[in-house]
C-alpha beads as a LAMMPS data file, in Angstrom:
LAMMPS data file: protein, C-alpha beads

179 atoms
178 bonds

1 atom types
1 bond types

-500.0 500.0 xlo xhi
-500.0 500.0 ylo yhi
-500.0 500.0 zlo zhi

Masses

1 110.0

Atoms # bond

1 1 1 260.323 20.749 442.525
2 1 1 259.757 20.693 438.637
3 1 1 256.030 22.598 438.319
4 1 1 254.463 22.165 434.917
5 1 1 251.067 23.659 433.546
6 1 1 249.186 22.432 430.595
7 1 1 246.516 24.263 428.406
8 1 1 246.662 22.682 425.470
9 1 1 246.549 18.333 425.290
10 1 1 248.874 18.646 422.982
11 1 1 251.810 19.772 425.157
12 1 1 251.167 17.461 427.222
13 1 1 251.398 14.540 424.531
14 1 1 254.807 16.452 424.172
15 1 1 255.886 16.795 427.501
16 1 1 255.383 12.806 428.195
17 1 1 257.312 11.783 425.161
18 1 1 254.196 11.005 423.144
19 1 1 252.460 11.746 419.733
20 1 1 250.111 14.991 419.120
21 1 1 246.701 13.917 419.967
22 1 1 243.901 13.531 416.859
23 1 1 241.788 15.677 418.030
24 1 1 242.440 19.127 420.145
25 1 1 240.460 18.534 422.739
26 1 1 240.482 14.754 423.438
27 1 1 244.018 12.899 424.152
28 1 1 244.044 9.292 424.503
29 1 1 247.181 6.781 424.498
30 1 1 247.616 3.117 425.710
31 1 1 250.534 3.087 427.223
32 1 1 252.197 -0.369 426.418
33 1 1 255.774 -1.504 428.184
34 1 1 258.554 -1.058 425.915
35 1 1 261.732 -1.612 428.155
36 1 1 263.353 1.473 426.068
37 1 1 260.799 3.813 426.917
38 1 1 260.196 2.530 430.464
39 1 1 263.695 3.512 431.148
40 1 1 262.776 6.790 429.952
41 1 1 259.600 7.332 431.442
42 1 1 261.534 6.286 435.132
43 1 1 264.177 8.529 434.848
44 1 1 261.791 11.731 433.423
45 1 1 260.143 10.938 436.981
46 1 1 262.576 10.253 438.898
47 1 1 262.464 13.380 441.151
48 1 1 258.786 15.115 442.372
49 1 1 257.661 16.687 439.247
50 1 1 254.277 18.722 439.869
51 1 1 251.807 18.991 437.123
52 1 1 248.358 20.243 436.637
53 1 1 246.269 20.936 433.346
54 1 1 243.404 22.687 431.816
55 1 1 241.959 19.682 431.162
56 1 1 240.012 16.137 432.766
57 1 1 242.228 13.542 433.142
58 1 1 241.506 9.831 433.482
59 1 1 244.399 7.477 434.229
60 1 1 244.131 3.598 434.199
61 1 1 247.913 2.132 435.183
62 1 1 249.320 -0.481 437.583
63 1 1 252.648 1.256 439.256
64 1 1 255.254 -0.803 441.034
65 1 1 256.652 1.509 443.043
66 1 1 256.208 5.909 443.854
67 1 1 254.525 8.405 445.155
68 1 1 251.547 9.972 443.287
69 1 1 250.403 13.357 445.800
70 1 1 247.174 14.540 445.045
71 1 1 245.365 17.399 447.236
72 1 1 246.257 15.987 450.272
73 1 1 246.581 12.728 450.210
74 1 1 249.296 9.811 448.495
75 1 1 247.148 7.719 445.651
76 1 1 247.739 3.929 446.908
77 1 1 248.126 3.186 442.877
78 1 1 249.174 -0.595 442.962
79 1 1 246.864 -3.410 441.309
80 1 1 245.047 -1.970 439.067
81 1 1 243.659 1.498 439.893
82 1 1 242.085 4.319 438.040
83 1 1 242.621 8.194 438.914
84 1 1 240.393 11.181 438.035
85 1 1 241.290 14.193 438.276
86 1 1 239.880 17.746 437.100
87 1 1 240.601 20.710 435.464
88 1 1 243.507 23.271 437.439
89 1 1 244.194 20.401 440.430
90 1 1 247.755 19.724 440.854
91 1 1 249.395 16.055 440.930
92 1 1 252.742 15.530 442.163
93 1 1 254.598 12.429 440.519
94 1 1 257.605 11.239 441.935
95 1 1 259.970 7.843 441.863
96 1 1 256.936 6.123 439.237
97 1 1 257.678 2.829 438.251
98 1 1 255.455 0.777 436.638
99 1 1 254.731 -2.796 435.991
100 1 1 256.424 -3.576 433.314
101 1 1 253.775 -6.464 431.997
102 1 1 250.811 -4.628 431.603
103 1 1 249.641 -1.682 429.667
104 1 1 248.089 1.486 430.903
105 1 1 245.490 4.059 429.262
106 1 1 245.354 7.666 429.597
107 1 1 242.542 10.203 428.493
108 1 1 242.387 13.720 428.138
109 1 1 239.581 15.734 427.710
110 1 1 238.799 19.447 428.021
111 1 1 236.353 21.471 429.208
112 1 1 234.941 22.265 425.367
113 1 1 234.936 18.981 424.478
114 1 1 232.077 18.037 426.811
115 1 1 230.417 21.176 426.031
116 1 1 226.205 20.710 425.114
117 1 1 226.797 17.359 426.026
118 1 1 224.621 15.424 429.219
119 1 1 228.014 14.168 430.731
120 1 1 228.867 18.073 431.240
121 1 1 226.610 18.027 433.876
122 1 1 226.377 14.662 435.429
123 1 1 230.497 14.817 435.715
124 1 1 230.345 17.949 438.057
125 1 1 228.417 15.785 440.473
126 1 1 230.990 12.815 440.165
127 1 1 232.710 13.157 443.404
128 1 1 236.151 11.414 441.947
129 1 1 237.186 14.169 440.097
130 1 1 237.154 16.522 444.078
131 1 1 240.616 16.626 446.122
132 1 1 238.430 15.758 448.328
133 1 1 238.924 11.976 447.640
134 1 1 242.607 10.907 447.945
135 1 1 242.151 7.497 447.110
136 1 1 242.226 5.783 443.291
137 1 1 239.219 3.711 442.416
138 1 1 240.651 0.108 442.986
139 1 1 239.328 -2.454 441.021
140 1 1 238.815 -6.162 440.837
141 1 1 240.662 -8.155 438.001
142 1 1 237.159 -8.203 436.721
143 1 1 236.436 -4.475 436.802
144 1 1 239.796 -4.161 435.438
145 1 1 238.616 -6.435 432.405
146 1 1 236.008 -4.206 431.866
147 1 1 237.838 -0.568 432.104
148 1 1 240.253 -2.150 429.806
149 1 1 237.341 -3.556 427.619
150 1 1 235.827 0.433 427.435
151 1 1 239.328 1.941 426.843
152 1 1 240.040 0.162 424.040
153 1 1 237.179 0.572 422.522
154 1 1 237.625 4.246 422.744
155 1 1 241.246 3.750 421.591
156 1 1 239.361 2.030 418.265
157 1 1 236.955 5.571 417.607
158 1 1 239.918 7.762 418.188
159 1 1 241.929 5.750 415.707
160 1 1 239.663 6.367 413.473
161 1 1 238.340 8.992 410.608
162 1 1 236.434 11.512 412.677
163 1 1 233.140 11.983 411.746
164 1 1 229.893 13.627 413.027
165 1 1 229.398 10.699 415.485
166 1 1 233.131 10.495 416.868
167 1 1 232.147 12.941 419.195
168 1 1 229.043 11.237 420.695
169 1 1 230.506 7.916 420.384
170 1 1 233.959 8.641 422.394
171 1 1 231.392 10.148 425.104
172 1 1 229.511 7.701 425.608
173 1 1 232.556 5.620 426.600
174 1 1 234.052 8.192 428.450
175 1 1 230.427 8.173 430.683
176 1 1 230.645 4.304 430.532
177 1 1 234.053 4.761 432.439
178 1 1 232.563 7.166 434.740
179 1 1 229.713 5.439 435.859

Bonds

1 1 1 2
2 1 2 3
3 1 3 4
4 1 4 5
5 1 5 6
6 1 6 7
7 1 7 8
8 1 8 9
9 1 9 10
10 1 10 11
11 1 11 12
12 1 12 13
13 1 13 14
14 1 14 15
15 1 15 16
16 1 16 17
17 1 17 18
18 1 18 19
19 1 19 20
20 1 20 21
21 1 21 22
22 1 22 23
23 1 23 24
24 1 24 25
25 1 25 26
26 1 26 27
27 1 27 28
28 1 28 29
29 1 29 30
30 1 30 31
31 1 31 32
32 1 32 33
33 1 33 34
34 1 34 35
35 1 35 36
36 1 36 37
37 1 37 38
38 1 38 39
39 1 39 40
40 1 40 41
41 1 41 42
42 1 42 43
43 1 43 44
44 1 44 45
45 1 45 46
46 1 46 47
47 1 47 48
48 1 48 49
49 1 49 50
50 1 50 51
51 1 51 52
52 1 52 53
53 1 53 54
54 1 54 55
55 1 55 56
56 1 56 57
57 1 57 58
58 1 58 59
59 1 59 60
60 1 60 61
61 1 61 62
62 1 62 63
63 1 63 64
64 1 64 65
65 1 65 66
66 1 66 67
67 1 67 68
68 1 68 69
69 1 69 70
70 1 70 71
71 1 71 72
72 1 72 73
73 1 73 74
74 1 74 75
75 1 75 76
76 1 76 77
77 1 77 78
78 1 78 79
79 1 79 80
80 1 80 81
81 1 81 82
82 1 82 83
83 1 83 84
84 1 84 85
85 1 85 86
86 1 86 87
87 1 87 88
88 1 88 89
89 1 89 90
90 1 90 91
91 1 91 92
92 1 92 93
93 1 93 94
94 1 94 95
95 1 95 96
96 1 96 97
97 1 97 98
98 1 98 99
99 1 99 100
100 1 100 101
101 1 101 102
102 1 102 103
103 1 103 104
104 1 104 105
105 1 105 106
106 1 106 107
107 1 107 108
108 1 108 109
109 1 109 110
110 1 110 111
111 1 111 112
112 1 112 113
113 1 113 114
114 1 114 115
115 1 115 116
116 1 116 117
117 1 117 118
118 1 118 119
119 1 119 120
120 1 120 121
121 1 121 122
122 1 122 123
123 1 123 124
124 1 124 125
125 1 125 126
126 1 126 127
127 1 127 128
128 1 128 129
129 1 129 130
130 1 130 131
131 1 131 132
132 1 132 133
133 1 133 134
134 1 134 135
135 1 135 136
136 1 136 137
137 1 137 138
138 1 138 139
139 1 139 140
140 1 140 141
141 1 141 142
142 1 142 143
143 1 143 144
144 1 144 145
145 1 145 146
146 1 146 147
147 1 147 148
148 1 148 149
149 1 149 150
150 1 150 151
151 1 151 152
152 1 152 153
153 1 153 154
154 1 154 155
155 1 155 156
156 1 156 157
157 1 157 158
158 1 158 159
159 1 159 160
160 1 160 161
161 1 161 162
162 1 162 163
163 1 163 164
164 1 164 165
165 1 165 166
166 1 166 167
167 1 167 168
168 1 168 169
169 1 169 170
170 1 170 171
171 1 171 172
172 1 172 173
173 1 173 174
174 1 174 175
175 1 175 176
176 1 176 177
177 1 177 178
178 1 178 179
């Protein structure tokens, strides 16, 4: 099996066929379906793959099919689920497809980035970033509404000029998500 380490967000961007984040320590993308790069994304993941990162991960994607292995347990990932998962814990990604209707978010943020910040210390306590849960947060079409709803709005500062208040703006979604 394929093992892959990430320090730096901006590898990873690479590695998944994607741009170089905006900012070093904070990655976001909305994954939309493109039938090109869905073709490409199934094949890159085709066979177990094994990655793990320096970095917090947040993942917001309805799959149609595969195996996502975390600690040890299999992610039930269908219908609208969201995964967490923390710095140096390994994921093993094999046979993804996803839907091909419906677009997914990812977020990437490291260890720095939350640095002097309140959600440093509340997102120790948050339970869903432990291999000890081996289930994805499943949500309601409502709760999915309103995951989407913070994402984008996210999406919207990151898009942005950075300024002084990018920081404590794109936090207070991130804690939005979390909570």
């Amino acid at each position: 099996m394929e093992k892959h380490h990430f320090s730096d967000i901006a590898d990873l961007h690479k590695f998944i066929d994607r741009p170089a984040p905006e900012h070093p320590m904070l990655g976001y993308y909305k994954h939309v379906p493109d039938p090109e790069t869905f073709a490409e994304h199934k094949e890159k993941f085709k066979d177990p793959i094994c990655i793990s990162t320096d970095f917090y991960t947040i993942i917001f994607k309805k799959l149609v099919s595969g195996e996502i292995i975390y600690g040890r347990g299999k992610y039930d990932y269908k219908n609208g689920a969201m995964m967490f998962i923390g710095p140096r814990q390994e994921v093993i990604f094999h046979g993804l497809e996803m839907e091909s209707d419906s677009a997914g978010y990812h977020l990437y943020f490291h260890e720095d980035f939350i640095k002097g910040h309140e959600i440093r210390n509340r997102i120790k306590k948050y339970s869903f970033f432990s291999y000890s849960i081996n289930e994805a947060l499943h949500l309601s079409p409502r709760e999915e509404k309103l995951m989407e709803s913070i994402l984008e709005n996210l999406g919207k500062e990151y898009d942005t000029n950075p300024d002084e208040f990018s920081r404590d703006i794109m936090l207070t979604h991130v804690d939005a998500l979390l909570k």
